[in-house]
N, C-alpha and C positions, 0 to 999 in steps of 0.2 A: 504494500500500500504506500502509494508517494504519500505528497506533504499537502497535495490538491485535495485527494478524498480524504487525507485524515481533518484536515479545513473544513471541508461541507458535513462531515458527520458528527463531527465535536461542536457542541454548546461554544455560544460566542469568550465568552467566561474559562473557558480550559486555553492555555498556552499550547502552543504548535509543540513539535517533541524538536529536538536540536538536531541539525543535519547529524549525519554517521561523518565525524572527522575522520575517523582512521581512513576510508575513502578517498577524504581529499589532501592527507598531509603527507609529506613523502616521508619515507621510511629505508633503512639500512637496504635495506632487499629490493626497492625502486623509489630512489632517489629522484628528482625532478630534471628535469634538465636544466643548464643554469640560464640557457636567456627565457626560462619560464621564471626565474628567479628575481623577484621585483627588487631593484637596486643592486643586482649582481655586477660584478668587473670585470670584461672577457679576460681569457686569459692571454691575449696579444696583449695586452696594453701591460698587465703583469711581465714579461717578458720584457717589454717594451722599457718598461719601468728600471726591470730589472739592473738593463742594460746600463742606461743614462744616468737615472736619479735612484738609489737603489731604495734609501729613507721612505719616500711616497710607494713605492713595490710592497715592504716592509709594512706598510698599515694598511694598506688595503687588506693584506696576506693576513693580518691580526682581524681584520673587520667580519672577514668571511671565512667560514670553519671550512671550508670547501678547500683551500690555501694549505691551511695548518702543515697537512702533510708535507708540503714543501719547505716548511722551517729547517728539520734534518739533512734534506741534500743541499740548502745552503750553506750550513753551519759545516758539513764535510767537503764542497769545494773550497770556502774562504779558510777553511784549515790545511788544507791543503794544497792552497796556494802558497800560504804564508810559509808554512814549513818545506815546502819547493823551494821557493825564493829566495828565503834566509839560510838553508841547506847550503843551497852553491856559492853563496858569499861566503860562507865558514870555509867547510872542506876547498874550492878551489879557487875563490878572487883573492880572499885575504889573504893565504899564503904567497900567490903570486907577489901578491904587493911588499909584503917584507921582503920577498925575495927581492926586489927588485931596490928598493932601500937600502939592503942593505948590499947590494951591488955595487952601488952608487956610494959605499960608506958615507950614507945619508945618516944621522941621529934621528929617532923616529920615538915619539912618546909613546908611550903604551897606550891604546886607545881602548873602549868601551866597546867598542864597533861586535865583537864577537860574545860579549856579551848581552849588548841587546837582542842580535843573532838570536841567540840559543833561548832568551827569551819568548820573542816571536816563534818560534819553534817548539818549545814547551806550551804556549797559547795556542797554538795550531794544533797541537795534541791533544788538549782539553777540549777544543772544539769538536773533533771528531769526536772525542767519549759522548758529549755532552750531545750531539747529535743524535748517538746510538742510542742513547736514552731517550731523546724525544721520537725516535723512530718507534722504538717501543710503544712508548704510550701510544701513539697514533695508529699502531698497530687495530686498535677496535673500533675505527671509525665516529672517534666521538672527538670533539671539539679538545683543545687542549687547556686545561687552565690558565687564566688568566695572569697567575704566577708564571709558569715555566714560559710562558708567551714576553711577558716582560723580562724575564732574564735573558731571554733569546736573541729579545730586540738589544738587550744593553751590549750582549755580546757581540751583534755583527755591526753595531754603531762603533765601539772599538774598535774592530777590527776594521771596519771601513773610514775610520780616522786613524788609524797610528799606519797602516800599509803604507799610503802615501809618505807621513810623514818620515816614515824610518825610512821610504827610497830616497828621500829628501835630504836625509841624513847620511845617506850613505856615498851620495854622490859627494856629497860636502869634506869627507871623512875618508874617501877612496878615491874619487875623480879627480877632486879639483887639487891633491898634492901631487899624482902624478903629473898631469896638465901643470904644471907650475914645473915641475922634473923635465921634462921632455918637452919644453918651452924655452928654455932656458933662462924662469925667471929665478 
């Protein structure tokens, strides 16, 4: 019996009965599609986001539980970039460079440089753990807490602030002595 005949045979005085939601809401087993999704973000423009502005990617990705599951393969590429990156500066720039110093019986202070290194590398490792853990959770298809979701974002807002900076550093700290070497300043 629809909602029409239960209308015309019910007293004006009795209240209609409530649609059947489970019908109309999406569920684990069929989910909606998302441009059925009122106020959904395709996922080009996430991507998009990705690319260019990563912050604005980042809150849409928190807005919409649909996302979520993409916080873990972030958090394991930007870990894995970092400790890529700061990897071959340790094992094989910075050595070149002493070497080359001390080639030159150049005096060279002892730098930091390997130490922030192995920093960013040790942060690129925690990221991947921290990753596996959020992959976990998301493993049941259910939205992530609003905690692990803000630790997430603080961790790829560092990390998508200090990468540049430490390349920043690095060139400063490794480029610009030998360029000064091999210039003849």
């Amino acid at each position: 019996m629809d909602n029409k005949e239960l209308h015309e045979t019910q007293p004006a005085s009795t209240p209609l009965p409530a649609p059947d939601v489970a019908k109309t809401m999406p569920t684990k087993m069929h989910p909606l599609p998302s441009s059925v999704l009122p106020g959904s973000t395709p996922t080009w423009i996430i991507i998009l986001l990705l690319v260019f502005f990563p912050p604005l990617a980042w809150y849409f990705m928190w807005k919409e539980a649909r996302y979520h599951r993409w916080f873990p393969v972030l958090l394991w590429l930007y870990g894995i970039i970092s400790i890529t990156l700061f990897a071959i500066i340790t094992i094989f720039v910075y050595p070149q460079i002493n070497k080359l110093f001390e080639s030159l019986n150049i005096e060279r202070e002892n730098t930091w440089l390997p130490y922030a290194a192995g920093t960013a590398v040790l942060l690129g490792i925690c990221e991947i753990l921290f990753g596996i853990f959020l992959f976990k959770k998301t493993q049941n298809g259910t939205a992530l807490p609003n905690k692990l979701l803000l630790i997430t974002l603080i961790i790829l807002f560092i990390q998508w602030i200090t990468i540049p900076v430490w390349t920043i550093i690095t060139q400063v700290s490794i480029i610009s002595p030998v360029y000064m070497i091999t210039s003849g300043f």
